[in-house]
C-alpha positions as CSV (number, residue, x, y, z in Angstrom):
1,X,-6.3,0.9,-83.5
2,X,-3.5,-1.5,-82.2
3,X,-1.9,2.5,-81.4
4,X,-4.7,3.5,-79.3
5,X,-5.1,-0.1,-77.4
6,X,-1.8,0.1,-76.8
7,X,-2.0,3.5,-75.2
8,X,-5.0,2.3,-73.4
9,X,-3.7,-0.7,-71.9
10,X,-0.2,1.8,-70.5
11,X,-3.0,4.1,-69.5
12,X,-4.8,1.2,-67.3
13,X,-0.9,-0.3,-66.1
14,X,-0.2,3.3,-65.3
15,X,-3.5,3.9,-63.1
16,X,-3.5,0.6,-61.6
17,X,-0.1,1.0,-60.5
18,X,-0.4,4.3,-59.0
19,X,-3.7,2.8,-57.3
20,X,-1.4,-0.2,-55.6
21,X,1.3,2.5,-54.8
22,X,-0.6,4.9,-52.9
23,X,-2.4,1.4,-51.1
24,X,1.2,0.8,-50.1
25,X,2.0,3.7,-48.9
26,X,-1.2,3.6,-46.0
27,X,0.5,0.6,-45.2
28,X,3.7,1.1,-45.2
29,X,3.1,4.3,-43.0
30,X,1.1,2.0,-40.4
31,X,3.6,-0.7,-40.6
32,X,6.3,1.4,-39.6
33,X,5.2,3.8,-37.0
34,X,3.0,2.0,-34.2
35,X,1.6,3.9,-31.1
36,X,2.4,3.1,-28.4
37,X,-1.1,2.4,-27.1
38,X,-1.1,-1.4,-26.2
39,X,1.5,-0.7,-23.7
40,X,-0.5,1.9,-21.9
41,X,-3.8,-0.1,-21.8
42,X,-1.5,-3.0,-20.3
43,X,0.2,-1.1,-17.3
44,X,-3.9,0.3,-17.0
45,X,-5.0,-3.5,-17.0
46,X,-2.5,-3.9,-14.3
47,X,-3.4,-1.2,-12.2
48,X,-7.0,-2.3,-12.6
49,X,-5.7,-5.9,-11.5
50,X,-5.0,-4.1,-8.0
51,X,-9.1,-5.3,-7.2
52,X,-9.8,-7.7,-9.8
53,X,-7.1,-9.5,-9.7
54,X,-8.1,-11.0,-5.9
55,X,-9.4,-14.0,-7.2
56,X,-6.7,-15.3,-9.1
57,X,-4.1,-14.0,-6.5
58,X,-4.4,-17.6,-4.7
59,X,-3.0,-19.2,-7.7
60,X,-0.3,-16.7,-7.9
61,X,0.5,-17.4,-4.6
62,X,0.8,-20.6,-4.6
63,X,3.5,-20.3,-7.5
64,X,5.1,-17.9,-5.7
65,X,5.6,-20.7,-2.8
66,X,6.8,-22.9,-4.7
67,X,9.7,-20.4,-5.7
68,X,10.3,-19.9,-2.0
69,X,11.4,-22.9,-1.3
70,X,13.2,-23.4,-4.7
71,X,15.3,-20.3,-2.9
72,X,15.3,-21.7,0.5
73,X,17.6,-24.4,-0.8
74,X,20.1,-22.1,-2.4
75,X,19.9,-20.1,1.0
76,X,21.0,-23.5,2.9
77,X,24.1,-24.3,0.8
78,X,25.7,-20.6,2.4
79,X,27.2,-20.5,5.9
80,X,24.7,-19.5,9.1
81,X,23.2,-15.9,7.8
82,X,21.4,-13.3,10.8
83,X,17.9,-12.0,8.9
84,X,17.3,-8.6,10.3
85,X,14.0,-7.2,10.7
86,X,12.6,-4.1,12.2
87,X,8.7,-4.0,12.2
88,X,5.6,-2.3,14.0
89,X,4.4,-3.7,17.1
90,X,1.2,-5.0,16.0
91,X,3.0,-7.4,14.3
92,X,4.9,-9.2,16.8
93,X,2.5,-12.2,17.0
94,X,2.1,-13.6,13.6
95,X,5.7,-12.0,12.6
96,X,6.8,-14.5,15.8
97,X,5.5,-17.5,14.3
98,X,6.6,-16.4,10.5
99,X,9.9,-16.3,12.2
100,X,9.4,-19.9,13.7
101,X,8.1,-21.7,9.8
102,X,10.5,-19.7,8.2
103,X,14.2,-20.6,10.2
104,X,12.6,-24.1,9.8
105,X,12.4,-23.9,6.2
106,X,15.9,-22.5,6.4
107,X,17.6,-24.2,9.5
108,X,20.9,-21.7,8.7
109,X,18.9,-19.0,9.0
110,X,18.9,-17.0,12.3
111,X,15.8,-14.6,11.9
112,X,16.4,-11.2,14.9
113,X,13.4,-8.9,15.1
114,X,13.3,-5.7,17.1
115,X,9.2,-4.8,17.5
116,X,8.5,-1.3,18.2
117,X,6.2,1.6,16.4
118,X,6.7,1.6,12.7
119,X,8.0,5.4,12.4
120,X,10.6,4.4,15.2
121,X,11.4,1.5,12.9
122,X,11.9,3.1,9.9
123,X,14.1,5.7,11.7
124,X,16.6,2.6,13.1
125,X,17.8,2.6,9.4
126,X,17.3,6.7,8.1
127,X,18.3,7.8,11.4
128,X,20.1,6.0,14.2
129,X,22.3,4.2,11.5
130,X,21.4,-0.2,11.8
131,X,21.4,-2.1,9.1
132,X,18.1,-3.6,8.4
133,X,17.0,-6.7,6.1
134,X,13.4,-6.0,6.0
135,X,11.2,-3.2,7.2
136,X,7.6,-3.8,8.2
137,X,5.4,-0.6,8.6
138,X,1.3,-0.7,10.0
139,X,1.3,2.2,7.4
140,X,2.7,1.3,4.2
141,X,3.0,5.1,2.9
142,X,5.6,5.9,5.8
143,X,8.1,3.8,3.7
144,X,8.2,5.8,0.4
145,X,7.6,8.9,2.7
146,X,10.9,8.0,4.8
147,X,12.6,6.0,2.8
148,X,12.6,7.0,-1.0
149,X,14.6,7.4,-2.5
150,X,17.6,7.1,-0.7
151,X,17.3,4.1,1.5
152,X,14.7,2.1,-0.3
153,X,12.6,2.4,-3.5
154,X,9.6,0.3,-3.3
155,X,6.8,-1.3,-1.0
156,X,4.5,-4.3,-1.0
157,X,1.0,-4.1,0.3
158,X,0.1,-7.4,2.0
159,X,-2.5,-6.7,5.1
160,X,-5.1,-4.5,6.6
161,X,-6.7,-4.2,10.0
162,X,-9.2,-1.8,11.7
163,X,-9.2,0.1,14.8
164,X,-11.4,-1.4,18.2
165,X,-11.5,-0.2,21.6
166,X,-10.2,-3.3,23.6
167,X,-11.0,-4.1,27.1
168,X,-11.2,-6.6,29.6
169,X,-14.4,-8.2,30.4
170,X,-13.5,-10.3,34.0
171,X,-15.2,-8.9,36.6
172,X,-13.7,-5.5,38.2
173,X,-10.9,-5.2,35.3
174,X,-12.6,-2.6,32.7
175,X,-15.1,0.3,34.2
176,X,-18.6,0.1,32.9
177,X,-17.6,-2.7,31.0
178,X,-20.7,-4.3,31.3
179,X,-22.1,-1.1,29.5
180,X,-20.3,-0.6,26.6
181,X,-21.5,-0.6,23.0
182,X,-20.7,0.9,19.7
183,X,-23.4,3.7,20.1
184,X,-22.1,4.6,23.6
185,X,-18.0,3.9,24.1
186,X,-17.2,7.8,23.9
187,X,-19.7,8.1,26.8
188,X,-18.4,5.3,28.9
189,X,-14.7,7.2,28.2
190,X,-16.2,10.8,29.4
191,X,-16.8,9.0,32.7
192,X,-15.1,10.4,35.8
193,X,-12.5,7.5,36.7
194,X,-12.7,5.7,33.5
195,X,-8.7,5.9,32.5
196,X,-8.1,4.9,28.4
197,X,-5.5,5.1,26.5
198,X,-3.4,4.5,23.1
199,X,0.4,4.9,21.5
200,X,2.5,7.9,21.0
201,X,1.1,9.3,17.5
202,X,4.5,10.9,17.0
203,X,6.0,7.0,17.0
204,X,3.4,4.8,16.1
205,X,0.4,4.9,13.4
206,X,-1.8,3.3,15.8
207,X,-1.2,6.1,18.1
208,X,-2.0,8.7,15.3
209,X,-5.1,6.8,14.0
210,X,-6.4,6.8,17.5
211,X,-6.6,10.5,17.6
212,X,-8.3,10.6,14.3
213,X,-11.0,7.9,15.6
214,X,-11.9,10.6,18.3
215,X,-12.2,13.3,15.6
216,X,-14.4,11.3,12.9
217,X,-16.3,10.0,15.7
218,X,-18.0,13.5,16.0
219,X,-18.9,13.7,12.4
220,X,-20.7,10.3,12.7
221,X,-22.4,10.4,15.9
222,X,-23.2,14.4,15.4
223,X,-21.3,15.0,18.8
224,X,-19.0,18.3,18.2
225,X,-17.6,18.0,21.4
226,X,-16.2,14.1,21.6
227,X,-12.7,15.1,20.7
228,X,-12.6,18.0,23.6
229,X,-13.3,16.2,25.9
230,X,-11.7,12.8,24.8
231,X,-8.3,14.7,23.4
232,X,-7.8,18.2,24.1
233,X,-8.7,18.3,27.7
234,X,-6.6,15.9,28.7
235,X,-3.6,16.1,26.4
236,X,-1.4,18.9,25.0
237,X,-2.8,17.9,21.4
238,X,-5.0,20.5,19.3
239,X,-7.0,20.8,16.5
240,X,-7.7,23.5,14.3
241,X,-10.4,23.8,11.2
242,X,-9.8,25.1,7.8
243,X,-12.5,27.9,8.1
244,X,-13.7,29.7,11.7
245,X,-17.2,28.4,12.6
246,X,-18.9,28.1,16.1
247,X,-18.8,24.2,16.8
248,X,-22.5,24.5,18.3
249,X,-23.8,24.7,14.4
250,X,-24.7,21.8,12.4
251,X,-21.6,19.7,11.6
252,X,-20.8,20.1,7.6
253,X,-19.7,17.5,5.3
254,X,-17.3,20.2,4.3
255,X,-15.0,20.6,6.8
256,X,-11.7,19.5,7.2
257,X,-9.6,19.1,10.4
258,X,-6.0,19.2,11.3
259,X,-4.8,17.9,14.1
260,X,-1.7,18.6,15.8
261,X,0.7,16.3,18.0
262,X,3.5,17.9,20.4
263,X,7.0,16.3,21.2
264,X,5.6,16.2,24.7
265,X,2.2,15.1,24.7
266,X,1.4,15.9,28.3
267,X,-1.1,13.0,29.4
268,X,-3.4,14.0,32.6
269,X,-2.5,10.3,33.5
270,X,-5.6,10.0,36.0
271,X,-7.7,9.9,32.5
272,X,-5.4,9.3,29.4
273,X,-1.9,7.0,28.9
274,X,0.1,7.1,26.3
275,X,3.0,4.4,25.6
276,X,5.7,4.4,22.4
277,X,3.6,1.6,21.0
278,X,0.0,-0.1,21.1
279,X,0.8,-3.4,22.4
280,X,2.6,-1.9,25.4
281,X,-1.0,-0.8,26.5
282,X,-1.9,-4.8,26.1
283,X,-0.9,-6.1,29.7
284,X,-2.2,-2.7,31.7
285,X,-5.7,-3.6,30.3
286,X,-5.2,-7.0,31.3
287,X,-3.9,-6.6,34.9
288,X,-6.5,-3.9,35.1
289,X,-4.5,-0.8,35.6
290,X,-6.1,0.0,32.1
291,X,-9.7,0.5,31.6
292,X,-9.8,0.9,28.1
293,X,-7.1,0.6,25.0
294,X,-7.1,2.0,21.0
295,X,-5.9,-1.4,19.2
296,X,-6.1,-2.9,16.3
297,X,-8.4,-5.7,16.1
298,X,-5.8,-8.4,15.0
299,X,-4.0,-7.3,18.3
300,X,-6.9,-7.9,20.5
301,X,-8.1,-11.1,19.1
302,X,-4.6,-12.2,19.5
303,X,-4.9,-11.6,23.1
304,X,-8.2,-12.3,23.5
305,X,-8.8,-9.4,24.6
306,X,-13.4,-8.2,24.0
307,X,-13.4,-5.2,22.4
308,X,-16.1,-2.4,20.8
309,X,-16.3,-2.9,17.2
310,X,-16.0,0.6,16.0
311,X,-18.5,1.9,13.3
312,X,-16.7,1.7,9.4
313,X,-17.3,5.4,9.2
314,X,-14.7,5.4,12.5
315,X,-12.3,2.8,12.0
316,X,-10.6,3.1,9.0
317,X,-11.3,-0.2,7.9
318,X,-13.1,0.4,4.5
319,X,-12.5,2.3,1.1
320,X,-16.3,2.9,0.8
321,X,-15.4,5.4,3.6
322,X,-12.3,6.6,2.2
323,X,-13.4,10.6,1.5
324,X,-14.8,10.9,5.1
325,X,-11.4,9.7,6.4
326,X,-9.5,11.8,4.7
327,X,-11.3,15.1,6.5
328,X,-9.3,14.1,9.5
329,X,-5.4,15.1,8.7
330,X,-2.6,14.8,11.8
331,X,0.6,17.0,12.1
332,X,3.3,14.8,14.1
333,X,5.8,16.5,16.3
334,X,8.3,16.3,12.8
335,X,6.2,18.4,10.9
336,X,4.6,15.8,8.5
337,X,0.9,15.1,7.9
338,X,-0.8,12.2,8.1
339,X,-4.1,11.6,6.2
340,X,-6.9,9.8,7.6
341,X,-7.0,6.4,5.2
342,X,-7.4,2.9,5.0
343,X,-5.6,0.7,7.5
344,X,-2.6,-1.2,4.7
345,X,0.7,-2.4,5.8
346,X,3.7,-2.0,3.8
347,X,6.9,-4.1,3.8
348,X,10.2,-3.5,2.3
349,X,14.0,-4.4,2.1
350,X,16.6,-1.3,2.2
351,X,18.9,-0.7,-0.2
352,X,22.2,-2.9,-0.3
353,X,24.1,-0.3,1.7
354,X,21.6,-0.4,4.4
355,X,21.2,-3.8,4.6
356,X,23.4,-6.7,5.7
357,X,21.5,-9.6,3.4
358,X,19.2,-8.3,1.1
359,X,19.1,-11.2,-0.9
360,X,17.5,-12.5,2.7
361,X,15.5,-10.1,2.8
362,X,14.2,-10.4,-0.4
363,X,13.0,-14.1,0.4
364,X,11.8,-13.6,3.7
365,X,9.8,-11.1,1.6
366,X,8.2,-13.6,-0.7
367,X,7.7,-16.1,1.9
368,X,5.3,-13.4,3.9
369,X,3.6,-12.0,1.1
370,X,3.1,-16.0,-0.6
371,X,0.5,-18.9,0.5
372,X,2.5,-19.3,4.4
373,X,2.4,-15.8,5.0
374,X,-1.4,-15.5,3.9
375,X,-1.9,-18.6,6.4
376,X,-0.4,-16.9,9.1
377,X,-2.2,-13.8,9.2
378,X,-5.7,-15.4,8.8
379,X,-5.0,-17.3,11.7
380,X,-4.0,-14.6,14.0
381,X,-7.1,-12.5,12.9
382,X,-5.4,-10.4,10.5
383,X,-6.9,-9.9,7.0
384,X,-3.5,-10.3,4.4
385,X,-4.2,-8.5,1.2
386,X,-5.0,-11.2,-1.7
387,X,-2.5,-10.6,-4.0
388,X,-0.7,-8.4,-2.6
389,X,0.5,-5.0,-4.1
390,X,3.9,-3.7,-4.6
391,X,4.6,-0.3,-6.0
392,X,8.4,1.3,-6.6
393,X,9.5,4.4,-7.8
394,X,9.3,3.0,-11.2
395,X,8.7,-0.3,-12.4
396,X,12.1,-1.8,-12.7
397,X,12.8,-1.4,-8.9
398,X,10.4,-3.6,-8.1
399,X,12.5,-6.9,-7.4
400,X,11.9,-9.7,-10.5
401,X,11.6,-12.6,-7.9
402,X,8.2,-10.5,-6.5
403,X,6.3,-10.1,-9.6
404,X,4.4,-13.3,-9.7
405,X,3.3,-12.7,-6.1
406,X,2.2,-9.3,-6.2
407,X,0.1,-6.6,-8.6
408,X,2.3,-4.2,-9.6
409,X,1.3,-0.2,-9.4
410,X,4.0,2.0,-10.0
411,X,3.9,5.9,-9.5
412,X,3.4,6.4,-12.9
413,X,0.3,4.5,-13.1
414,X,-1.3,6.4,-10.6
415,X,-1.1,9.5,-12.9
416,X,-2.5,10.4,-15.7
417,X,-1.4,8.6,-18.7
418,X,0.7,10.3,-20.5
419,X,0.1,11.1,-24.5
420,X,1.4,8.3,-26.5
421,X,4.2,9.3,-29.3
422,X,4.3,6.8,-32.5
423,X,7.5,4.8,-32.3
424,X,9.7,2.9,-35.2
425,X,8.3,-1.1,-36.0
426,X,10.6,-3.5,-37.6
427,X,9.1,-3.7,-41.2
428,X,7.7,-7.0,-42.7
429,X,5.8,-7.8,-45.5
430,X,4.2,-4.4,-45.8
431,X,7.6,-2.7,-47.0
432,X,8.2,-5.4,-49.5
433,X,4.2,-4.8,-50.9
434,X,5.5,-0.8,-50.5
435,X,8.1,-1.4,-52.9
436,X,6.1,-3.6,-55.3
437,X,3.6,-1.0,-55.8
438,X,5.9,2.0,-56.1
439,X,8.1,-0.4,-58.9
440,X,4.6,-0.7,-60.9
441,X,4.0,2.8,-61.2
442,X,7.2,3.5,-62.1
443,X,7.2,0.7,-64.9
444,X,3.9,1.9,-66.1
445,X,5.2,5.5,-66.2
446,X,8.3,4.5,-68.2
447,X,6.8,2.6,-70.8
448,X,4.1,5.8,-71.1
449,X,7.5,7.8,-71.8
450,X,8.4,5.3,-74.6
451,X,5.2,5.8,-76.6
């Protein structure tokens, strides 16, 4: 009897351990190969963040402040530095008094900004040669477009505008003035003797985004003939359609433009002038050599200047209207297409070979994209975006010192997410219960041998 308890009791040893060893083995297997799931979900989190993240941006920016100024006193213990910043003309009003709070923060600091259309700006550091500090563009995609990867790898989101029709309402200074509205501008602009005007699209994105206002405006107001007789009777522009269709027919949500821009745009200057950037256009409408202007509205309401508030469906102000913007598409003189989007402007600091200070740069950066720069652009009628957004060829090239002020997307995480591969975990307590288990089968076993 004692024989068969015996053999019973090894029997129950024996199954019990092999029970606890396989148990160990699940979790050993868990323990030591982890997916790498959680790190996905947390870039998607962040990407998400771009829109949710709005209301907690404030905070965020206010931090980032603070760090600002922890760097403005480092700046002030170096000798007199020259910031150097190239940026669109649209800017030069609230850039002019970002300059002012920012030399005073930094009285060492000698900030030199050259205004002009953001694809000319660009091109003073990919093409003619300068060095450039910071980069300012009224379309943020023409900075990974004409500067990655070789003279820049990454961009930060911080504002948006919308197009208007600007004009001056004194007496005798803007035709028909008295008459305009946003269900009759492109009426007022057929007009014999009304004389408008916008930038070169081949040089500035206000000039390109102009043009595309006249073509979407015949998809919303059902008029297929706004953009002959606005554009291509006047100019050497031209526009072609994916698929042949007499324009008399019904308009259909399915077609898609392409507009095409010359190097020489050939004005009829007794209807249409064109100038290398939008804010040149400002004083002719104010003298009254200028009837009518394509601005943005920050620019306007900076010069107090009335204006025709454009339909959303026309003037590229909201994502809700993103797919009807992008039917519009611009070839400039260079060969490259524009899509019709979203107004966003993008900043950025070269690369340390193209750039004197980068380090400068960098703060002047922070400063614009923190709590000041927010400031400044609501009060010169400029919506800044709340946080901002910064996205980089991949996410270590998007400075450290920015991360706390901006949501970061990279290129990655506007793709699809890639399949996750298990990857090696440092083992804990699970290897020790692994071994445990696997040492009671084995004892059980051996003493089953024995009998």
């Amino acid at each position: 009897m004692e024989g068969r308890r015996g053999k019973l009791e090894r029997r129950k040893i024996f199954a019990l351990g092999l029970a606890i060893g396989i148990l160990a083995l699940c979790v050993s297997v868990t323990a030591f190969y982890t997916a790498s799931v959680p790190v996905a979900a947390e870039a998607d989190g962040e990407a998400e963040g771009v829109e949710e993240g709005a209301e907690g941006g404030e905070g965020g920016a206010e931090g980032g402040e603070g760090e600002v100024r922890e760097g403005q006193e480092e700046i002030q213990t170096h000798a007199p530095l020259t910031l150097k910043i190239f940026h669109a003309g649209s800017l030069a009003v609230p850039l002019k008094e970002a300059e002012k709070e920012f030399e005073a923060l930094n009285p060492n600091v000698d900030v030199r900004r050259e205004s002009m259309g953001s694809i000319a700006a660009i091109r003073q550091v990919t093409d003619v040669g300068k060095q450039g500090d910071v980069v300012v563009s009224a379309d943020y995609t023409l900075i990974p477009e004409m500067m990655y990867p070789e003279y820049a790898d990454w961009v930060v989101r911080f504002a948006t505008n919308d197009l208007v029709l600007a004009y001056n309402p004194e007496q005798g200074k803007s035709r028909f003035a008295d008459e305009i509205t946003a269900d009759n501008w492109y009426e007022i602009l057929r007009r014999d003797g009304v004389v408008f005007g916008f930038s070169n699209p081949n040089l500035d994105p206000c000039g390109y985004r102009a043009v595309m206002v006249c073509q979407l405006a015949e998809l919303h107001y059902g008029d297929a003939w706004i953009f002959d007789d606005l554009i291509l009777n006047n100019t050497a522009i031209t526009v072609s359609e994916e698929r042949e269709e007499d324009k008399k027919k019904v308009l259909d949500e399915e077609r898609v433009f392409l507009i095409r821009t010359p190097e020489d745009l050939q004005p009829k200057t007794e209807k249409v002038c064109i100038r290398p950037k939008s804010v040149e256009l400002v004083a002719l409408v104010e003298a009254g050599g200028l009837d009518y202007a394509f601005e943005y509205r920050s620019v306007a309401v900076q010069h107090n200047l009335a204006f025709v508030d454009l339909p959303e469906p026309v003037d590229l102000s909201s994502v809700e209207f993103a797919d009807e913007y992008k039917k519009v598409r611009l070839e400039t003189a260079d060969g490259k297409t524009k899509t019709g989007k979203p107004i966003v402007y993008g900043i950025t600091v070269p690369k340390d070979a193209y750039s004197e200070n980068p380090e400068l740069g960098l703060e002047f950066v922070k400063f614009l994209v923190g709590e000041a720069g927010q400031r400044i652009f609501e009060e010169q009628g400029q919506p800044p975006l709340v946080p901002a957004v910064g996205s980089a060829v991949g996410s270590s090239n998007l400075p450290e010192e920015l991360r706390d002020l901006v949501v970061l997307k990279t290129a990655e995480q506007q793709s699809a997410t890639p399949p996750t591969t298990p990857t090696p975990a440092t083992p804990g307590f699970e290897a020790v219960f692994a071994v445990a288990g696997w040492l009671a089968v084995a004892e059980a076993y051996l003493l089953l041998r024995k009998k």
